[in-house]
N, C-alpha and C positions, 0 to 999 in steps of 0.2 A: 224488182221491188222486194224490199225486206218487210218481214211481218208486221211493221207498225208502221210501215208508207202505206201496208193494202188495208189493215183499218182503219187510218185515216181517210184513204178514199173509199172506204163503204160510209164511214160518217160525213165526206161534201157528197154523195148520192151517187159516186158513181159504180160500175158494176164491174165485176174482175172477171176476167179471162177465164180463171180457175177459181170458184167457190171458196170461202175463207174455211176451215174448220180447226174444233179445236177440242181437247178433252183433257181430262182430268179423273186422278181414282186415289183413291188413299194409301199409302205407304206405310204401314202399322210398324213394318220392323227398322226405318230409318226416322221416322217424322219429328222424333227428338231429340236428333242427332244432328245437330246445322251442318255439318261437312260432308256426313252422306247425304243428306236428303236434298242441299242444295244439287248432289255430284247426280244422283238418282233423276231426279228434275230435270236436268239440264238433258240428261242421257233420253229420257222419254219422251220429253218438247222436240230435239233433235230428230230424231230417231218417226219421231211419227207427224214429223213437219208442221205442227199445231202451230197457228196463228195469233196466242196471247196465250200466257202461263196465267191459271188460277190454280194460285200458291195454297196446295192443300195439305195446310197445316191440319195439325192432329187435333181432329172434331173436338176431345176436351180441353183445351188448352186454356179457355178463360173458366173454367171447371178449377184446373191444376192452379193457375194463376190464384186462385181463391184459397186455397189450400185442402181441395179437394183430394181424398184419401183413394186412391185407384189404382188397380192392376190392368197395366197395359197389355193390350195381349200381345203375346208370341205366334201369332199366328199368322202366315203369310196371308188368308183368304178370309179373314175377322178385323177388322179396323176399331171396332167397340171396347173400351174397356168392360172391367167391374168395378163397380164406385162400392166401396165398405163406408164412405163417408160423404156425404153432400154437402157444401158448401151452404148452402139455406134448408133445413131442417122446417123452420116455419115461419109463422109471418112476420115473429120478431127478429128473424134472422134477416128476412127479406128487407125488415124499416131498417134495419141497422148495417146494411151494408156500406163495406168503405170502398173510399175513391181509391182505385190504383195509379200509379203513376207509368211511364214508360221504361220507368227502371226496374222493375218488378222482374224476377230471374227471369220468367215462363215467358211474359210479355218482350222483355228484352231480348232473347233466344228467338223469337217470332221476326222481330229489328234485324237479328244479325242474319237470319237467313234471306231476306229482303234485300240487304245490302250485299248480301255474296252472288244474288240473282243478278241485279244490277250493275256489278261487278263483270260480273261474265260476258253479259249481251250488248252493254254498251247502248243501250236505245232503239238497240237492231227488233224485239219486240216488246211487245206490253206486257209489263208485269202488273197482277192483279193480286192484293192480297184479302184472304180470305176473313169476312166478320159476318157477326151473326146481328140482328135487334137485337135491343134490350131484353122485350120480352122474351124473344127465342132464348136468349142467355137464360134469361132466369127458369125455361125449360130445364134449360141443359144442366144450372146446377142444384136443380129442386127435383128433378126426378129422369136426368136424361131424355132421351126419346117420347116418356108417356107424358101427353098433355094436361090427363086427369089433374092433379095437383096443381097444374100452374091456375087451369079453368076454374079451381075452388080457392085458389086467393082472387081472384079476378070477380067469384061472389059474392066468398063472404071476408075480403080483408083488401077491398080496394086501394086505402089511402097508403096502408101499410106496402102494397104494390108498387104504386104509382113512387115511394120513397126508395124501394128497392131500383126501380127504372130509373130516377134521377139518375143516380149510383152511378149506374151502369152506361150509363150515355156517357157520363161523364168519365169513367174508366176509358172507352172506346175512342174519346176523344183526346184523352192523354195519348193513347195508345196510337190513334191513327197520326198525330202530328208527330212521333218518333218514324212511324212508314214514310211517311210524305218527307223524311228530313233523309232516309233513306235511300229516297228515289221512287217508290210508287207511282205507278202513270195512275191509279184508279183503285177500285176498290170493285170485288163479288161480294156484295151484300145480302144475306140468306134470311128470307122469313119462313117459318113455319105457323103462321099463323093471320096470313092474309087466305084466310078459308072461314065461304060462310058456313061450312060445318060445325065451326070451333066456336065464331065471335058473330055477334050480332055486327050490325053495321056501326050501333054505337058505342061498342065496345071498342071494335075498330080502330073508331075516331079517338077514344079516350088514353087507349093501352096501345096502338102503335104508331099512328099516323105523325103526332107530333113528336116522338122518339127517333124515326126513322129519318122526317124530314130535318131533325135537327143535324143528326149525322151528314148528310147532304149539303146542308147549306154551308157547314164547316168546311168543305172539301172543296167547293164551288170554286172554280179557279186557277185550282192547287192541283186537280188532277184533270184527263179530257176523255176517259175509257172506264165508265163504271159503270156496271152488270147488278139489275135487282133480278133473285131469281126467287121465286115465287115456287115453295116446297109443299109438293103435294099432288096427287091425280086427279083432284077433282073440286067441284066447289069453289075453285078459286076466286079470287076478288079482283079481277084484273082491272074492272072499273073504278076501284079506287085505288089501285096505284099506277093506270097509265098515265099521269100527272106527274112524277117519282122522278125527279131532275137526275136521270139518268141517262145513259148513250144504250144501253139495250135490256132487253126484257129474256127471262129465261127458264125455263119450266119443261113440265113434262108435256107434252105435244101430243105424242101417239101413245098410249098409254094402254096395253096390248088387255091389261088385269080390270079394266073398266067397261062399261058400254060406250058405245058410241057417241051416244047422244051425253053423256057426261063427259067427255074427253072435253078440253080447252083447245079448241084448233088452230092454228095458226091463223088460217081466214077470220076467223072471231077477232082475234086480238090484234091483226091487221088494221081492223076494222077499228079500233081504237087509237090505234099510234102508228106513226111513220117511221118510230126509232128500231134500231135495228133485233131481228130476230135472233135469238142462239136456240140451237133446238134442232126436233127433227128426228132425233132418233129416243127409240126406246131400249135403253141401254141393259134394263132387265129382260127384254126376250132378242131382242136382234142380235145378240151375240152368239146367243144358244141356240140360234135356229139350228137344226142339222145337227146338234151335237159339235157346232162348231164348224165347221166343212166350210170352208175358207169359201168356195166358190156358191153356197147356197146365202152365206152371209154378205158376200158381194152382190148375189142378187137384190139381195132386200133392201143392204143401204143405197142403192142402184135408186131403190122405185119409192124408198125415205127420201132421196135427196130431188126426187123427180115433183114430188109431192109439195114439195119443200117452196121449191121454186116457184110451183104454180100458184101456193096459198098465201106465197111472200108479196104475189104483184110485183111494183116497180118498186116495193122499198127492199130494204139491204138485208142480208142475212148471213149466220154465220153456221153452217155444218154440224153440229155437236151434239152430245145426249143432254137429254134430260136436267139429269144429275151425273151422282160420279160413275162412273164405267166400272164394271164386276170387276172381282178378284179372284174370280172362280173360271175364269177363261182364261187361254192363253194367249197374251201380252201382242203376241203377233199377228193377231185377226184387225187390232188398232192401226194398223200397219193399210186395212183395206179402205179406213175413211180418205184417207190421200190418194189412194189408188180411183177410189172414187171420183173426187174432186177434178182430179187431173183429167178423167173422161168428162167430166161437165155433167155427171146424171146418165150419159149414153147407154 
């Protein structure tokens, strides 16, 4: 079986010999480079036998697409730029946002590395490319990373928002029918903002739920392998998006920097959906256990992947972290989720 014969049969239900898994981490000094980054990719997927590519284009890219002002960094263990300019300043920048098209340089560079993926593997696995919500977007080009900003159009400049969100749905949708013309099996669709820390429920309802499913129902058909992962340790909103016309659900699981009793467990959201799990490890301490020590870090994903299994039941699940996997580790500790796999948890 090739990588997209054994997610196929975790999606008709059935169960594999060897665990699927899969990972992903940012490439700061190739990711704008479509010939390294597709050669980069291909070398990683290989190399650490992952069962579906989540194509990790460079976090600002619909930032850059906007004409976003930023120094990329040069640093092999830093994936973040510095933005000297943001793309929405405020809320009139937000209502005035224009439609991109798929020909847009930044957004086409995204196209051509999709089709060099596709190019390569022939069908042999799932390629996934990465997008973010609307709202997430307009995180990312109103203030990066910090929410503040987005939360205070969301109070005090709703409709001015909600024009900015058209926009943007509508860019993503240009954008996603150049991937899907591509070759895209699917789409990693990233919220940072299904947390009821951030959004009331009917905030939720107003600012992402009909953005999100819009994207969705456009793809319906068109692809059969798409991943909502739901960004954040805690508070998540899983109840309103296990409904989310998706094939699997993705998040942080074991969440080492939380309590307990806040962690999102896999059994929880079992408990909600039958669709298939990615998850399972906590990609900020299981790496570093030991300082690295290859064999203490195989213990752990050992008794992650034991955990994994039991909290899954009889539905499907697929090996992998959280989010993306550090840059501050060596490359070859990724090397023990297959090693893993290949014992079954043993």
């Amino acid at each position: 079986m090739n990588a997209t014969t054994r997610i196929k049969a975790l999606l008709a239900g059935e169960r594999l010999a060897e665990p699927a898994i899969a990972g992903w981490l940012h490439l700061p000094l190739v990711d704008r480079d479509p010939a390294r980054f597709i050669q980069e990719t291909i070398r990683l997927t290989d190399e650490n036998h992952w069962d579906f590519i989540k194509v990790m284009s460079n976090g600002h890219y619909m930032a850059q697409a906007y004409g976003a002002d930023i120094d990329f960094s040069s640093d092999p263990r830093q994936w973040s730029g510095i933005f000297h300019r943001y793309p929405i300043v405020n809320a009139d920048d937000a209502a005035h946002l224009p439609v991109l098209d798929q020909h847009n340089p930044v957004l086409a560079r995204e196209i051509d590395i999709i089709r060099g993926l596709v190019a390569h593997y022939q069908g042999r696995i799932p390629i996934l490319a990465t997008f973010f919500t609307p709202l997430t977007w307009i995180q990312e080009m109103l203030s990066s990373a910090r929410p503040g900003p987005t939360l205070a159009l969301i109070r005090d400049h709703p409709s001015a928002l909600r024009q900015g969100l058209d926009a943007l749905l509508q860019t993503n949708l240009n954008f996603v029918d150049g991937l899907l013309a591509a070759g895209i099996d699917g789409i990693f669709l990233a919220t940072q903002y299904a947390r009821g820390d951030l959004l009331s429920l009917a905030q939720y309802q107003r600012f992402c739920r009909p953005y999100d499913n819009a994207l969705l129902s456009h793809i319906k058909g068109k692809t059969w392998f798409n991943v909502l992962h739901v960004h954040g340790e805690s508070h998540l909103l899983f109840e309103q998006c296990a409904g989310y016309d998706v094939q699997a659900f993705n998040w942080e699981s074991t969440p080492q920097s939380v309590p307990e009793h806040l962690r999102d467990r896999v059994k929880a959201v079992r408990a909600l959906t039958d669709k298939i799990i990615v998850g399972g490890i906590d990609q900020n301490q299981d790496f570093h256990v030991a300082k690295g020590d290859r064999q203490a870090v195989k213990k752990l994903l050992r008794q992650r992947l034991q955990t994994l299994q039991e909290e899954s039941g009889a539905g499907g699940y697929i090996f992998a972290p959280g989010c993306a996997l550090p840059l501050d580790v060596g490359r070859g500790l990724f090397t023990l989720l297959h090693e893993v796999s290949q014992e079954g948890g043993r």
